[in-house]
C-alpha positions as CSV (number, residue, x, y, z in Angstrom):
1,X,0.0,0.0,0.0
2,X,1.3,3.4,-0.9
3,X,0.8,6.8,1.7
4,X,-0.3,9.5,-0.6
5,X,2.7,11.6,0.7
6,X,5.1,9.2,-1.2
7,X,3.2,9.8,-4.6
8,X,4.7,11.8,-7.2
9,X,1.8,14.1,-9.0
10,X,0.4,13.0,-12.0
11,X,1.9,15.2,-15.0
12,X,-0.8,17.4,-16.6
13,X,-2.8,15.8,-19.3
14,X,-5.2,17.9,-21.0
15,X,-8.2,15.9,-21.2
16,X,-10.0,16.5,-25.3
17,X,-9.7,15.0,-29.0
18,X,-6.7,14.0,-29.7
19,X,-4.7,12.9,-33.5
20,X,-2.0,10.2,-33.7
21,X,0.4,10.8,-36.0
22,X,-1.3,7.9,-38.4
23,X,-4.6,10.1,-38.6
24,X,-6.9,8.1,-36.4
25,X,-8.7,10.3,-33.8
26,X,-8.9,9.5,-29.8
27,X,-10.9,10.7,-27.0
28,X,-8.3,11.3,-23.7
29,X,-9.9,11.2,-20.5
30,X,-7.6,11.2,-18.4
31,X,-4.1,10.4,-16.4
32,X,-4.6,7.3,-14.5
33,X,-1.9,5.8,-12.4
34,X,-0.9,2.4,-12.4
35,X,-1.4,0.2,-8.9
36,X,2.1,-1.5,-8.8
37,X,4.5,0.1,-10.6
38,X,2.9,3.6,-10.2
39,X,3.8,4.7,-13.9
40,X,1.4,7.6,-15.0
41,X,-0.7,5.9,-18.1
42,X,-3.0,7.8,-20.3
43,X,-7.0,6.9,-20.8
44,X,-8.3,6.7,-23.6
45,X,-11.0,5.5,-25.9
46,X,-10.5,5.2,-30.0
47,X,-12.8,7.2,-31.5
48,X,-13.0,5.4,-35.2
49,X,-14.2,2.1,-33.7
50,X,-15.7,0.4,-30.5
51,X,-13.1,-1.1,-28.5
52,X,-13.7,0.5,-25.0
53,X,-11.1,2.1,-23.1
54,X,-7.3,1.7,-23.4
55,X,-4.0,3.0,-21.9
56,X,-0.7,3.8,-23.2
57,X,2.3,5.1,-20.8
58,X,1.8,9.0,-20.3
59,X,5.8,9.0,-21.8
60,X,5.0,7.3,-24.5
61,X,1.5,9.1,-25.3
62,X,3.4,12.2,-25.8
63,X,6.6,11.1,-26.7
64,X,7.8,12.3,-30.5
65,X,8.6,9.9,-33.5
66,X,11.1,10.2,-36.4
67,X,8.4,9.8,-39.5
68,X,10.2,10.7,-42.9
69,X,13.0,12.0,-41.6
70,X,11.4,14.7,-39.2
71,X,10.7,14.6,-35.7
72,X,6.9,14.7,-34.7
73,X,4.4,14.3,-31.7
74,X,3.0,10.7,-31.4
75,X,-0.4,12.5,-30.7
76,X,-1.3,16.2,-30.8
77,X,-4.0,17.8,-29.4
78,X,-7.1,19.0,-31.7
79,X,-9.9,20.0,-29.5
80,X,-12.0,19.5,-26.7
């Protein structure tokens, strides 16, 4: 069990519609944190199909990729 003094804050995740880099749209709804490991993970639901709610590390949600030579955000923000 962890006392809520030893918990680092959860980094600021604007919740809203977000674009991966590949076009498809998501729906973030938050920073979640996870029970064991304590790693900040991003929820999220796909907004082209059905498949319920996911989460990808908060790092790796906002993390950059190299895509033709350039350097762009995995996801970027488009709206609430």
């Amino acid at each position: 069990m962890h006392d809520d003094n030893d918990l680092a804050p959860l980094p600021d995740t604007p919740r809203g519609r977000y674009r991966h880099n590949k076009g498809q749209e998501y729906q973030v709804h938050g920073v979640v944190r996870h029970s064991e490991t304590l790693e900040a993970l991003v929820l999220y639901t796909p907004l082209y199909n059905s498949t319920g709610l996911w989460v990808r590390p908060h790092a790796m949600f906002f993390g950059t990729l190299e895509v033709e030579g350039r350097t762009v955000p995995r996801f970027v923000r488009i709206g609430d």
